[in-house]
C-alpha distance (Angstrom), angle and dihedral (degrees) to the residues before:
residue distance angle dihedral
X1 . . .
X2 3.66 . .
X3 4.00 116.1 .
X4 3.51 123.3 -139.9
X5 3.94 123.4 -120.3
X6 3.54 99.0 -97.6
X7 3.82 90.7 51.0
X8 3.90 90.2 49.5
X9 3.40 85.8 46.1
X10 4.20 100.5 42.8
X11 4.07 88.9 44.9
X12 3.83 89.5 45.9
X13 3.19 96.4 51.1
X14 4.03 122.8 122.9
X15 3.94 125.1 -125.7
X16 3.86 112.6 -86.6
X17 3.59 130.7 -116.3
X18 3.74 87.0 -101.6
X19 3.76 92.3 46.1
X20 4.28 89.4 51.2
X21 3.79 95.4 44.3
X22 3.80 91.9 49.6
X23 3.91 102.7 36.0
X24 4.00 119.5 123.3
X25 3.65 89.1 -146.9
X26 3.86 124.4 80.3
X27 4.12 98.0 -150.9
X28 3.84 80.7 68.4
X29 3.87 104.4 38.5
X30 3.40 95.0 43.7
X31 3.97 88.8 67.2
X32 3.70 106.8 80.3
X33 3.76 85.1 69.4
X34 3.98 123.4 63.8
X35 3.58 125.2 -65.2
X36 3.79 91.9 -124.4
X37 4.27 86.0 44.6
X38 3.70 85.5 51.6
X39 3.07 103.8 53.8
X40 3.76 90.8 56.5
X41 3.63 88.3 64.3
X42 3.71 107.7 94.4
X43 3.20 88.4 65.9
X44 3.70 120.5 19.6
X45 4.22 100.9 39.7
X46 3.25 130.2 46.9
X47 3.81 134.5 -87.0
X48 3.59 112.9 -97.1
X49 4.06 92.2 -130.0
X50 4.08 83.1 50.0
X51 3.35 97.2 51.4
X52 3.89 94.2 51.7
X53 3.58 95.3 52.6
X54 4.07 95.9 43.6
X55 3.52 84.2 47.8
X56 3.96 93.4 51.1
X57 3.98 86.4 44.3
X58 3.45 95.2 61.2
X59 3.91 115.1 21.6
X60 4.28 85.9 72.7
X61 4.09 95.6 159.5
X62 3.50 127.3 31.5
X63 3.90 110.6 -84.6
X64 3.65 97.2 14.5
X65 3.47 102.7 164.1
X66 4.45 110.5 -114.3
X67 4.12 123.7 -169.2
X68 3.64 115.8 -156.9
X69 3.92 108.1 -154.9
X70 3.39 106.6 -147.3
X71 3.66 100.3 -0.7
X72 4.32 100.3 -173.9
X73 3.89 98.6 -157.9
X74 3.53 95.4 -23.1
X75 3.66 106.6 -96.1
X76 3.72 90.8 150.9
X77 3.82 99.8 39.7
X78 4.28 84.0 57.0
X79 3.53 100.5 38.5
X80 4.03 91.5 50.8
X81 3.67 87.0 41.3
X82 4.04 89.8 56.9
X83 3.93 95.4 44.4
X84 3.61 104.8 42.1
X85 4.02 137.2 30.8
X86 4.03 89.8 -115.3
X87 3.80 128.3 122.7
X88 3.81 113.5 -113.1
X89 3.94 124.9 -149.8
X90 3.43 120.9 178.5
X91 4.12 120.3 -167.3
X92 4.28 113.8 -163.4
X93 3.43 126.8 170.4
X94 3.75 95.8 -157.2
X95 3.62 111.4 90.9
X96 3.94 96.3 -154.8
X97 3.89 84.3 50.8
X98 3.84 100.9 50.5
X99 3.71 95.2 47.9
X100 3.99 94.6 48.0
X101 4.09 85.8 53.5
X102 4.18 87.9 42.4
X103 4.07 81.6 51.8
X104 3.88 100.7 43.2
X105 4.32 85.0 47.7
X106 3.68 87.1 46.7
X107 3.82 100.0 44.7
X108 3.62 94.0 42.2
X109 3.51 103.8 40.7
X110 3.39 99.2 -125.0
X111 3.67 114.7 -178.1
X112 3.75 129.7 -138.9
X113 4.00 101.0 18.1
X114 3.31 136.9 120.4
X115 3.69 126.7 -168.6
X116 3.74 119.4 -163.1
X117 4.16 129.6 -174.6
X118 3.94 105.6 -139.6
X119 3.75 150.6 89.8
X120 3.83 120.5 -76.2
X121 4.15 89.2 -129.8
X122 3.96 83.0 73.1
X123 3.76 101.6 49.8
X124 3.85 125.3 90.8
X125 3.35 104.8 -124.3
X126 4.13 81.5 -159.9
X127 3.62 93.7 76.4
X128 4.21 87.6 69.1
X129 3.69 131.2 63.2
X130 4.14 92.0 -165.9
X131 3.79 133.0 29.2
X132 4.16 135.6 -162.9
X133 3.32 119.6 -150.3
X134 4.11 127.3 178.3
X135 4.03 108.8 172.6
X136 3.88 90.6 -59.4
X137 3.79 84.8 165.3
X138 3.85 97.0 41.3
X139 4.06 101.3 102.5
X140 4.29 92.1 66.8
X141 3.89 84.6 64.4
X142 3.97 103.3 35.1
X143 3.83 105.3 45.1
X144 4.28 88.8 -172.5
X145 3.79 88.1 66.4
X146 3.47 93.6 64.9
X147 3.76 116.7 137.6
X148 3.80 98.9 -171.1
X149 3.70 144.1 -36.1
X150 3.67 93.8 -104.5
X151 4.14 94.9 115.7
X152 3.86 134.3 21.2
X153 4.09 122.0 -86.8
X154 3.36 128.9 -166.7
X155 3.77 141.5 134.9
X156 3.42 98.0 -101.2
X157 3.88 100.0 62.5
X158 4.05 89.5 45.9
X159 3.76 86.4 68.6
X160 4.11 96.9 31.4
X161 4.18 83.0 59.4
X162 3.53 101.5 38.7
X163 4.23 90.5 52.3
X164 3.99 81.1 42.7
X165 3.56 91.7 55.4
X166 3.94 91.9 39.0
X167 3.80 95.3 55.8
X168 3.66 93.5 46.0
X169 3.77 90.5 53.4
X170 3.91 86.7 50.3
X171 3.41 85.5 64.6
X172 3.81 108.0 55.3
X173 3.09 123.5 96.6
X174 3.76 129.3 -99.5
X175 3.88 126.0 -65.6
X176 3.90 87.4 19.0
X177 3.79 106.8 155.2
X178 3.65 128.2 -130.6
X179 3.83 126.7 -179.7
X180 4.14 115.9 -164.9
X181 3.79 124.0 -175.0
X182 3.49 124.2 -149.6
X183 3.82 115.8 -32.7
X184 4.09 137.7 79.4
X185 3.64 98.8 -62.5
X186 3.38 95.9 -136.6
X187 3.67 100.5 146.8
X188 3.80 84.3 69.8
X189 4.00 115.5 101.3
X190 3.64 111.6 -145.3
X191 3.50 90.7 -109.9
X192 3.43 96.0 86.3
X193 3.25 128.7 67.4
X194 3.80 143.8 -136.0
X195 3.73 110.9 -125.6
X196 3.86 108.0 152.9
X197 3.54 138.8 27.2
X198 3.84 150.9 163.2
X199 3.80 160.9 168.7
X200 3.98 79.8 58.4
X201 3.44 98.4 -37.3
X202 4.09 95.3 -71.5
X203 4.06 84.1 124.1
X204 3.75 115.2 58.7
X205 3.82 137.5 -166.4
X206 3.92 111.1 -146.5
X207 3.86 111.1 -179.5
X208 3.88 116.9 -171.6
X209 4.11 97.8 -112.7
X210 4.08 99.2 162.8
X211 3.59 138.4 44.0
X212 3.76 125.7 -97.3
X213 3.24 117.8 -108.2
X214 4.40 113.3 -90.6
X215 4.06 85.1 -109.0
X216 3.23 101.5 70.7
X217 3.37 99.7 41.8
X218 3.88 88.9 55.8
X219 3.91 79.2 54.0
X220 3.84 105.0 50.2
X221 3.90 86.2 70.2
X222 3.41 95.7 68.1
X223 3.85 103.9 37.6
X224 3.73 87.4 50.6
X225 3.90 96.6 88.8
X226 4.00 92.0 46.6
X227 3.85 93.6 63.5
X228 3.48 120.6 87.6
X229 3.92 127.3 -130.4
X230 4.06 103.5 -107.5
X231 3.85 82.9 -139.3
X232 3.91 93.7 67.9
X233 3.12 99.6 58.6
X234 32.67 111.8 -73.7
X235 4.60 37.6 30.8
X236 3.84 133.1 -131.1
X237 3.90 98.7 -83.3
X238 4.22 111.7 -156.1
């Protein structure tokens, strides 16, 4: 039997925005960005289901305030920005990455993110009450995971941002909420501790549990006029 046009056209039809933004399944989330961006998925962004639950771990109120270190095109930023009532900010280095995430927030309407093109050593962590991090640093040490040549890696700046990131953490204050994926967690001071985790403990809870040590706070006085407002725009053991 023959179907008319607007049944060829009704069962042809692709999945709406709604549908993509909201789907369980990566094959389909993953295309509101490029093809050639999607494709980088399975292995350099997150998994939809992971990036749900992270989100749900660490946006606890409405509006808490979430950083995304090394957010890619943002697909954690939007997907915790469409499952709970926190505020999403993404920080990439990669031009071409930050401006695909600015677009997909843009074209989709996607409420309560912010996208911003820059390096992490010029963010104030202070602005955020949580933080996500899945081996933003990873590619300095592991050459094959290379996604392009569009910034310098080397060695050396995998452990100059993960002590970055380490000493800014040291100076949160306590119960601030950090959720890493996969990796060595090593830009987690032992102050904090792990209390949660799941899909076999690749994603981690830490939860600031003890004070910093008195240094650092002597320290985050004078380091707090070099950071930059995200709006313009062996380790240190504790």
């Amino acid at each position: 039997m023959l179907k008319s046009s607007s049944q060829r056209t009704s069962s042809s039809r692709g999945p709406s925005d709604s549908e993509l933004l909201n789907s369980k399944k990566d094959q389909d989330f993953d295309l509101i960005f490029p093809e050639a961006i999607g494709r980088l998925s399975i292995c350099h962004w997150s998994p939809v289901n992971v990036c749900r639950t992270a989100a749900q771990m660490l946006a606890v109120e409405p509006g808490t305030r979430v950083l995304d270190i090394g957010c890619g095109p943002g697909k954690f930023c939007v997907i915790g920005a469409t499952s709970t009532q926190g505020h999403f900010t993404g920080v990439e280095q990669r031009g071409k990455l930050a401006r695909i995430a600015q677009d997909v927030v843009r074209k989709h309407r996607v409420p309560r993110v912010d996208i911003v093109h820059g390096n992490i050593q010029d963010v104030n962590f202070r602005e955020f009450e949580a933080f996500y991090l899945f081996n933003p640093f990873e590619e300095n040490v592991l050459p094959a995971l290379r996604i392009d040549y569009d910034v310098e890696l080397k060695p050396k700046l995998y452990t100059e941002y993960t002590v970055h990131v380490q000493q800014q953490l040291l100076r949160m204050p306590m119960a601030t909420r950090v959720v890493t994926y996969c990796g060595d967690c090593l830009e987690i001071p032992d102050c904090y501790a792990c209390v949660k985790t799941a899909f076999t403990e690749k994603l981690k809870l830490w939860v600031k549990k003890h004070p910093s040590p008195d240094y650092v706070h002597g320290a985050s006085l004078a380091d707090a006029d070099r950071s930059i407002p995200v709006g313009v725009g062996g380790l240190i053991s504790a």
